[in-house]
C-alpha positions, 0 to 999 in steps of 0.5 A, spaced: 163 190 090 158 196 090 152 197 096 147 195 090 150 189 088 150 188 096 143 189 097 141 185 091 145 179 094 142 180 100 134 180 099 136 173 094 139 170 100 133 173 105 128 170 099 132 164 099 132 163 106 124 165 106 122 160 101 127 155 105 122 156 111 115 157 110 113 152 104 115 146 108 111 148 113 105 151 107 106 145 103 106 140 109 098 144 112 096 143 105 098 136 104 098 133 110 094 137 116 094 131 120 101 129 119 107 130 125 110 136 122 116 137 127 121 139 120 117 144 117 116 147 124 123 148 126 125 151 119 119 156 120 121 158 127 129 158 126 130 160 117 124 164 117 127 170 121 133 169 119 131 171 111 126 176 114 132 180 117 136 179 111 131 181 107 129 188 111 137 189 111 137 188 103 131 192 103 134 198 107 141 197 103 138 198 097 134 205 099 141 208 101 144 205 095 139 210 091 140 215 095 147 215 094 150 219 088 154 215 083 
């Protein structure tokens, strides 16, 4: 596989694993503000990070995937 096909790989798994996280938690401030909210908060605390990594390390793949000749 090419670093291009890595980096794209790796910013869908980062947007993945940002979607996981945050809209739980946005869906549930917007539903239901009043309700307990332990779920969506621990995926936010633990998920979201994870998909900022991954998506920042796509990100950085891809700017040296652009500078690299082919």
């Amino acid at each position: 596989m090419t670093l291009r096909r890595w980096s794209f790989a790796f910013l869908q798994l980062g947007g993945l694993l940002l979607a996981i996280g945050l809209l739980p938690a946005i869906a549930m401030m917007a539903v239901a503000p009043g309700a307990d909210a332990m779920v969506p908060v621990l995926l936010s605390l633990t998920v979201a990070p994870l998909g900022v990594v991954c998506f920042l390390v796509g990100v950085g793949m891809w700017m040296v995937a652009l500078k690299r000749p082919r």
